[in-house]
C-alpha positions as CSV (number, residue, x, y, z in Angstrom):
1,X,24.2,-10.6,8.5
2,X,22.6,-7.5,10.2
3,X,19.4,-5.7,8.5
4,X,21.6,-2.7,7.9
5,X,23.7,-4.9,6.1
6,X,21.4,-6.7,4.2
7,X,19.1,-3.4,3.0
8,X,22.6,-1.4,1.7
9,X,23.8,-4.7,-0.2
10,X,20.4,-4.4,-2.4
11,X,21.7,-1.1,-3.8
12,X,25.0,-2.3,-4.8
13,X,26.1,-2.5,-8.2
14,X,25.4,-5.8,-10.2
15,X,27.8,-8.0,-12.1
16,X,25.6,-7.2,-15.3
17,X,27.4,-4.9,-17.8
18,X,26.5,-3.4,-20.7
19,X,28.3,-5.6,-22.7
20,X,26.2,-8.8,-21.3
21,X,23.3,-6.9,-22.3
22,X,24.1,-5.5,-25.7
23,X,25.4,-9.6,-26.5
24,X,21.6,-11.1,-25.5
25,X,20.1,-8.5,-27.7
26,X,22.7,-8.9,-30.6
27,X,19.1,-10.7,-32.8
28,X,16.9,-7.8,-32.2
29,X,19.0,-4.4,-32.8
30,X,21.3,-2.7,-30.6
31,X,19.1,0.1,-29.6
32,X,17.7,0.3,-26.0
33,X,14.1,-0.2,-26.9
34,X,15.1,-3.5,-28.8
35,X,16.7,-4.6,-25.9
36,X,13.8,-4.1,-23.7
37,X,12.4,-6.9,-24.6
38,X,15.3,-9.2,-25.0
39,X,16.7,-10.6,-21.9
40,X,20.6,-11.5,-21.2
41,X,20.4,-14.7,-22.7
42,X,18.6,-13.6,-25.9
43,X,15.2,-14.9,-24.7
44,X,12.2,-13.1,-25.4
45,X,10.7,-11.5,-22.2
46,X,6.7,-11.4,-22.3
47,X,4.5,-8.1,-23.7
48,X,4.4,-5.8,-20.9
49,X,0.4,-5.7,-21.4
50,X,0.2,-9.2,-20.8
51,X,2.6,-8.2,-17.3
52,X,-0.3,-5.5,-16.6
53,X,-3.2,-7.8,-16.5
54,X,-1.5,-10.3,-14.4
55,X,-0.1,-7.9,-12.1
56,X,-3.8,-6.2,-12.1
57,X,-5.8,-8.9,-11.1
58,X,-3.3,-10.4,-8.6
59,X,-2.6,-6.7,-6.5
60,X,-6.5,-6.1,-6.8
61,X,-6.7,-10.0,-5.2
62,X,-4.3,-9.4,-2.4
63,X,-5.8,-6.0,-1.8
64,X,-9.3,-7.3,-1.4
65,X,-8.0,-10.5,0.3
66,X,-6.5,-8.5,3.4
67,X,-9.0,-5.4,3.7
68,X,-10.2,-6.7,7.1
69,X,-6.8,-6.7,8.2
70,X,-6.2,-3.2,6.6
71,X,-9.2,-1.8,8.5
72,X,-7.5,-2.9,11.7
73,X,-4.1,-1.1,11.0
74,X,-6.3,1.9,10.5
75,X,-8.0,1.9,13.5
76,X,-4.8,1.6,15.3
77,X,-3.2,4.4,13.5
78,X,-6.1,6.5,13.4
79,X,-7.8,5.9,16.8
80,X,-4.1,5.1,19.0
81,X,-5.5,5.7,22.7
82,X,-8.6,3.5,22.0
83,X,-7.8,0.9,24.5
84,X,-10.6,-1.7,22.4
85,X,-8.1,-1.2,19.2
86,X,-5.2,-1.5,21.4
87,X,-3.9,-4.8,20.2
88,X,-4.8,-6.5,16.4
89,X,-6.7,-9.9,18.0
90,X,-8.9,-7.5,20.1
91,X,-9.7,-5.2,17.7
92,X,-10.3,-7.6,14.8
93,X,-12.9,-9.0,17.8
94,X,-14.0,-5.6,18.3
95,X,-14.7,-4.5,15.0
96,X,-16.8,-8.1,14.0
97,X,-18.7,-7.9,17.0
98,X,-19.7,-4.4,17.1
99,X,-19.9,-3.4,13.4
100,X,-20.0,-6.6,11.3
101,X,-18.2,-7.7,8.3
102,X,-19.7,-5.3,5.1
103,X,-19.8,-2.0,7.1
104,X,-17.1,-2.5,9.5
105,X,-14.1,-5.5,9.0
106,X,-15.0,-4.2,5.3
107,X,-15.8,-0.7,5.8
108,X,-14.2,1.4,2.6
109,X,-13.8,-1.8,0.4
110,X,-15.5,-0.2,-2.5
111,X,-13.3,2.9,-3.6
112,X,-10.2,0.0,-2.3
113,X,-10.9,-2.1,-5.5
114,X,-11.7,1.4,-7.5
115,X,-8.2,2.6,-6.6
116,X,-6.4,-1.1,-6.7
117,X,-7.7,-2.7,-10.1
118,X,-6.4,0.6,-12.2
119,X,-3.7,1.1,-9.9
120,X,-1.9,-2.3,-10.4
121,X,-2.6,-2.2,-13.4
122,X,-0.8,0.9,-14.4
123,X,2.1,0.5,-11.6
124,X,3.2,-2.8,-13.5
125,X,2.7,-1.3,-17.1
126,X,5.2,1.5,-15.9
127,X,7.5,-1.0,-13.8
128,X,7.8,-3.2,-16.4
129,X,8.5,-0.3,-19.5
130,X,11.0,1.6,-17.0
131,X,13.0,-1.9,-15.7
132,X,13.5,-2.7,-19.0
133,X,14.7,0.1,-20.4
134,X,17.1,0.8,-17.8
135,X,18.5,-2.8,-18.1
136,X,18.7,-2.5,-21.7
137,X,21.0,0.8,-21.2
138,X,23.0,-0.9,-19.2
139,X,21.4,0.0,-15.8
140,X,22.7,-2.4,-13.2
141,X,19.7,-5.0,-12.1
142,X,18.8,-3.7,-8.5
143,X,18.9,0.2,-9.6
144,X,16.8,-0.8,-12.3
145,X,14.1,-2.4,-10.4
146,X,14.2,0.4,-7.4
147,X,13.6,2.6,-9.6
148,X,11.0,0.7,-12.0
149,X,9.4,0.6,-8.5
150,X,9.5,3.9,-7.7
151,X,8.4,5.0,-11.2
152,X,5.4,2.4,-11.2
153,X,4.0,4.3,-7.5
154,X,4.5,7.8,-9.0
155,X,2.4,7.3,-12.4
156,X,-0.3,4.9,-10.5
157,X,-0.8,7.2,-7.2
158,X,-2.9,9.5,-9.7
159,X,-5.3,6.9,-9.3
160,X,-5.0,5.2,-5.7
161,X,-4.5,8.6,-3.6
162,X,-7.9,10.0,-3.8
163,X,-9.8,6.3,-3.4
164,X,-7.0,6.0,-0.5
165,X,-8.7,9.1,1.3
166,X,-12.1,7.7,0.6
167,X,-11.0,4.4,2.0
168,X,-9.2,5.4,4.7
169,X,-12.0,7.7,6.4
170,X,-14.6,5.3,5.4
171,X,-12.7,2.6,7.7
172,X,-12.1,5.2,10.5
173,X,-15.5,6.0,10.6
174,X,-16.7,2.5,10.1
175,X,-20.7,1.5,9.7
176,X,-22.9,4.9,9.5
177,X,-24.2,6.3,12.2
178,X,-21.8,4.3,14.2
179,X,-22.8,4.0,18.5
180,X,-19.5,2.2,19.0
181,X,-16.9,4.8,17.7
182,X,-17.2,8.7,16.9
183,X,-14.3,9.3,14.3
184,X,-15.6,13.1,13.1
185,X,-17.1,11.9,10.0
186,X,-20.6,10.2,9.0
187,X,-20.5,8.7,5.3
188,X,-23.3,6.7,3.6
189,X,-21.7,5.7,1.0
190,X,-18.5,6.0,-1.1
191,X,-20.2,8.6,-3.1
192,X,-21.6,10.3,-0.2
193,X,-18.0,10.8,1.3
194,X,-16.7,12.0,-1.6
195,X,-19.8,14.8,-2.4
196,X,-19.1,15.7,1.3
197,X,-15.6,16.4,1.7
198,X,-15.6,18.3,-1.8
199,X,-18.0,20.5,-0.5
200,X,-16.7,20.9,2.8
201,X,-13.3,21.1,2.3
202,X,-12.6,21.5,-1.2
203,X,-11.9,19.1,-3.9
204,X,-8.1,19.0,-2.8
205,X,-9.0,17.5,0.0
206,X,-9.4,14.1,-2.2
207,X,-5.7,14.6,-2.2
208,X,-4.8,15.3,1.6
209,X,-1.5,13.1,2.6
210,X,-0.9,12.6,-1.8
211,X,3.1,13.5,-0.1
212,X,2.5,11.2,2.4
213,X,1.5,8.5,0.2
214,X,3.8,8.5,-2.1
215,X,6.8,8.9,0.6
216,X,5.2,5.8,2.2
217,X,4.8,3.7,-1.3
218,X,7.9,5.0,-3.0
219,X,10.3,3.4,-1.1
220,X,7.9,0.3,0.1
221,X,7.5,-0.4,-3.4
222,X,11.5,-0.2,-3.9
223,X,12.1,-2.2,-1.2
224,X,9.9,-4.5,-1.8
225,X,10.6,-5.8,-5.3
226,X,14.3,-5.2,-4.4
227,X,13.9,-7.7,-1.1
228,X,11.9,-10.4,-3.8
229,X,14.7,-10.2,-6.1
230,X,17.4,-11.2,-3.6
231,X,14.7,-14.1,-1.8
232,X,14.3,-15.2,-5.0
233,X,18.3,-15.7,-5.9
234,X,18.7,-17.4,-2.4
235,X,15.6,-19.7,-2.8
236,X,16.9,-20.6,-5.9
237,X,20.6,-20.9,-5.0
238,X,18.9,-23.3,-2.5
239,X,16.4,-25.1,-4.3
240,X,17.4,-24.7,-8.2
241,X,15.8,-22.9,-10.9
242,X,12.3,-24.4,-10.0
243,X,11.5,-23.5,-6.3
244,X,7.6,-24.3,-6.2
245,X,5.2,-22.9,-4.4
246,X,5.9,-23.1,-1.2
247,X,8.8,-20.8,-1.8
248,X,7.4,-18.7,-4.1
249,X,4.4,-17.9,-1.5
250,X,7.6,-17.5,1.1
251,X,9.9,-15.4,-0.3
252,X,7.0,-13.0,-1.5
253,X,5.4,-12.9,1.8
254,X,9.0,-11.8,3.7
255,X,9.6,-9.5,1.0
256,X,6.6,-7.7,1.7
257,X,6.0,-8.0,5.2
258,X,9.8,-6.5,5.8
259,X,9.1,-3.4,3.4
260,X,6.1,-3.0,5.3
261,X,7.4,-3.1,8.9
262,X,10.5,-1.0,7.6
263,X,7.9,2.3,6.1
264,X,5.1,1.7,9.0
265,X,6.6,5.0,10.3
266,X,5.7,6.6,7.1
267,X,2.2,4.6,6.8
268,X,1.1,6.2,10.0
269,X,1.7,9.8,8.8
270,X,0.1,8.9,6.0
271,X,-3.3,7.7,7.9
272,X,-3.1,10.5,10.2
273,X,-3.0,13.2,7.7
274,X,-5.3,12.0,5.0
275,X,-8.2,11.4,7.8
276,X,-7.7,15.1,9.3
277,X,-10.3,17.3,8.5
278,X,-9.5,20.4,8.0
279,X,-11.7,23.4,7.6
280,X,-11.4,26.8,9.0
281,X,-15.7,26.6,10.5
282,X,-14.5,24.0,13.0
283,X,-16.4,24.4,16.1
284,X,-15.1,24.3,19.3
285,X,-17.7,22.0,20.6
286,X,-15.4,18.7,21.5
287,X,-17.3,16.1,19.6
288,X,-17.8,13.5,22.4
289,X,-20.5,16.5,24.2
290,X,-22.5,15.8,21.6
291,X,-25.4,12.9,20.6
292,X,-24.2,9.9,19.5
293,X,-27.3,8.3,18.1
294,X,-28.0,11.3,15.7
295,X,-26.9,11.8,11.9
296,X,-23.9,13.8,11.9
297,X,-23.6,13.6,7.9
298,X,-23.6,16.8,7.3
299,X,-23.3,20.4,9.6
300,X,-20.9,21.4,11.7
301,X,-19.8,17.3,12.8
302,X,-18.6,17.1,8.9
303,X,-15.9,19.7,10.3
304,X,-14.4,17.9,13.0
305,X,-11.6,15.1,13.6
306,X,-11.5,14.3,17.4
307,X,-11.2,11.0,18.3
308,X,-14.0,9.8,20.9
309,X,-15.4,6.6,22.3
310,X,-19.2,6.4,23.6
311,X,-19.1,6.0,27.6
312,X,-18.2,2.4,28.9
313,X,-15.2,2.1,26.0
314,X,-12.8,4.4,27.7
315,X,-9.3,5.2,26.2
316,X,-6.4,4.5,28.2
317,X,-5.3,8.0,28.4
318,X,-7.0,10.6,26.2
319,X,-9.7,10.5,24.1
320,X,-7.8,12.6,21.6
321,X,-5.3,12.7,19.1
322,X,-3.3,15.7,18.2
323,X,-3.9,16.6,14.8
324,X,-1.3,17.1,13.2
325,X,-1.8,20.2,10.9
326,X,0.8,19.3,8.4
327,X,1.8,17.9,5.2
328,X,5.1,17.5,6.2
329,X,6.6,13.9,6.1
330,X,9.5,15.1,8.9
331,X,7.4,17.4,10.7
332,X,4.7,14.8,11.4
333,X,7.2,12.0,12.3
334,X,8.5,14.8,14.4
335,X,5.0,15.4,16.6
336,X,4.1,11.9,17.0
337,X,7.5,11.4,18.6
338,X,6.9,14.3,20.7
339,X,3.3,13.2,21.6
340,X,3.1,9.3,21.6
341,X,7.2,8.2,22.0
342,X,8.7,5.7,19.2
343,X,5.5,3.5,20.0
344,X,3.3,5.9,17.9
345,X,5.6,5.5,14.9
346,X,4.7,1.7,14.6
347,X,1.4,1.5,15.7
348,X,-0.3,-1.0,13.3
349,X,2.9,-2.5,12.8
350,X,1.7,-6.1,13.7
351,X,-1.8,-5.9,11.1
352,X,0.9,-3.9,8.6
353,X,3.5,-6.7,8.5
354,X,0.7,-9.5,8.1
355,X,-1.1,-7.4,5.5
356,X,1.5,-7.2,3.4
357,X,3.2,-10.3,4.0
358,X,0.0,-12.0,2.5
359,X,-0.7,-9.0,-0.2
360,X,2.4,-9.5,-1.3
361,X,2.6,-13.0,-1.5
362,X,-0.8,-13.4,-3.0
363,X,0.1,-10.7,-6.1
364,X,3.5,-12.2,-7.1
365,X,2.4,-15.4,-7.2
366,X,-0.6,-14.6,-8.8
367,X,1.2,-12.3,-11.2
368,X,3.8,-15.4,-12.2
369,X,1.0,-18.2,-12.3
370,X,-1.7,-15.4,-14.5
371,X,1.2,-14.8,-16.8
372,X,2.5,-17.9,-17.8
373,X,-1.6,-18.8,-18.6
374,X,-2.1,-15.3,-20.2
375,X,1.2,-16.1,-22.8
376,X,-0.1,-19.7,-22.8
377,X,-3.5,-18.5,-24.1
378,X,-1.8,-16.1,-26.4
379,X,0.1,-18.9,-28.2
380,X,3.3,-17.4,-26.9
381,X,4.9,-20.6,-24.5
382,X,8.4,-19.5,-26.0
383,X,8.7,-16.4,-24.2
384,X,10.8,-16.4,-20.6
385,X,8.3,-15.9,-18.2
386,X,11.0,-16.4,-15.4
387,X,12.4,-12.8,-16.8
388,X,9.0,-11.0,-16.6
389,X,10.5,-10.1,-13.6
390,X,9.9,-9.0,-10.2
């Protein structure tokens, strides 16, 4: 079976009918928010709160687990003629040696877990609601999760979007008053960076590439639990009902890593426009002419985005990356074509499929192991965990 084959059989139409639905929820009412949380069978699915604090602490886990490896992709996206970033071993090596772990592998990690705690936790309060609702309606299964997905990235990117900038530029830039890598941008601190591009660029700015994101997540998101749904059927057509671990860990980790390598085109946009900065004072002054050992915090370096390497780390071709001056998904797709080939739409691709191959499977385990001990500690071992339901 071909990808293209496999990706368009997710959106088919389910076997579930109205009917099924309406017969497991006969106990509880006929109305659609009865059925919510009844599943086919007539077994109780757990309280959706319980679903947000289990899916909050196990996305904040992954997300914390695999920053390093998210600062990597970054540099890669950010940074794509650096010939020290030009392949994941070698700029994980890079990045250890010359920055260290807390303000360089780990550069950004505080607004990360700012963003990702809430964010989870309202992304699987709102997939859960919306997934149920549409099943109890009648929705068939895989529209009602794609779109429980989508949902869940829409109500949570409120949060994540403006920590996402933070983070981003803060793992760009990497450890202050960097000598190994001139990004445009000197931060302290998480506050710092925030103070400084609201009164540089203006408080939108907190929300450059919000588009981009949620193009990106939207359909990651979607494909993502869609892709865990249909692992999950095979692993158990497989295995039986009870698949351990081992599978649960696997079919996770595919499910994410292929969403991930599938919207990397989309993920580099994303990058590329929310560490931009764009002000009309930008000098002309290229920022590699200028002294890499001072402060550049604040003045006229705050204004400008040029890539540059100190001498002795030499790109393999420019120096620069064309900014691209856009908030247009298609029109920046279209200019890193034009500029850097196919290659430029994947770069990261390797650090973006491992990140969230392991993100992924670290939060859905965790989600399905913290649940069952949540409704365990709540007295509650009669409701079917199984049906919480990624």
């Amino acid at each position: 079976m071909s990808l293209s084959q496999l990706i368009s059989g997710f959106f088919a139409s389910t076997t579930s009918s109205q009917s099924q639905l309406a017969k497991g929820a006969a106990g509880v009412g006929g109305d659609a928010v009865n059925r919510m949380d009844v599943t086919e069978e007539g077994k109780r699915r757990p309280p959706i709160v319980y679903s947000m604090i289990a899916g909050g602490i196990g996305g904040c886990t992954g997300d914390m687990l695999m920053h390093s490896l998210d600062t990597v992709k970054t540099r890669q996206q950010g940074a794509p003629h650096v010939s020290k970033y030009a392949s994941t071993s070698l700029a994980y090596r890079t990045i250890f040696r010359e920055e260290g772990v807390r303000r360089g592998l780990y550069g950004g990690v505080a607004p990360a877990f700012i963003g990702s705690l809430p964010g989870t936790v309202i992304f699987f309060g709102t997939y859960e609601w919306s997934k149920r609702w549409l099943l109890g309606v009648g929705c068939p299964e895989h529209l009602a999760y794609l779109t429980g997905g989508f949902l869940g990235d829409l109500f949570a990117s409120v949060i994540y979007v403006p920590t996402e900038v933070l983070k981003t530029r803060l793992q760009l830039q990497g450890r202050y008053n960097n000598p190994h890598f001139i990004s445009g941008y000197n931060y302290r601190s998480t506050l710092h960076a925030a103070r400084t591009i609201v009164a540089t660029e203006g408080a939108s700015a907190l929300f450059y590439g919000y588009k981009a994101t949620l193009m990106r997540d939207l359909p990651f998101s979607a494909l993502q639990f869609a892709f865990y749904e249909q692992f999950q059927k095979w692993a158990k057509a497989h295995r039986g009902p009870e698949i351990g671990v081992g599978y649960e860990i696997l079919t996770g980790a595919a499910a994410g890593g292929l969403a991930g390598a599938i919207t990397c085109p989309l993920d580099v946009v994303k990058t590329r426009v929310q560490t931009e900065v764009r002000t009309p004072e930008a000098p002309a002054k290229p920022v590699e002419a200028l002294p890499v050992h001072k402060p550049h915090a604040s003045g006229p370096l705050q204004q400008v985005r040029t890539i540059a390497t100190i001498p002795n780390t030499s790109a393999t071709t420019s120096p620069t990356t064309e900014k691209l001056r856009t908030s247009s998904i298609l029109r920046g797709l279209a200019l890193i074509l034009k500029s850097e080939g196919i290659g430029g739409w994947f770069r990261g691709v390797g650090p973006r499929f491992v990140w969230t191959s392991v993100q992924s499977g670290t939060m859905l385990v965790m989600y399905q192991v913290l649940l069952k001990r949540i409704c365990h500690w709540a007295g509650e071992d009669d409701v079917d965990i199984e049906s919480a339901g990624l």
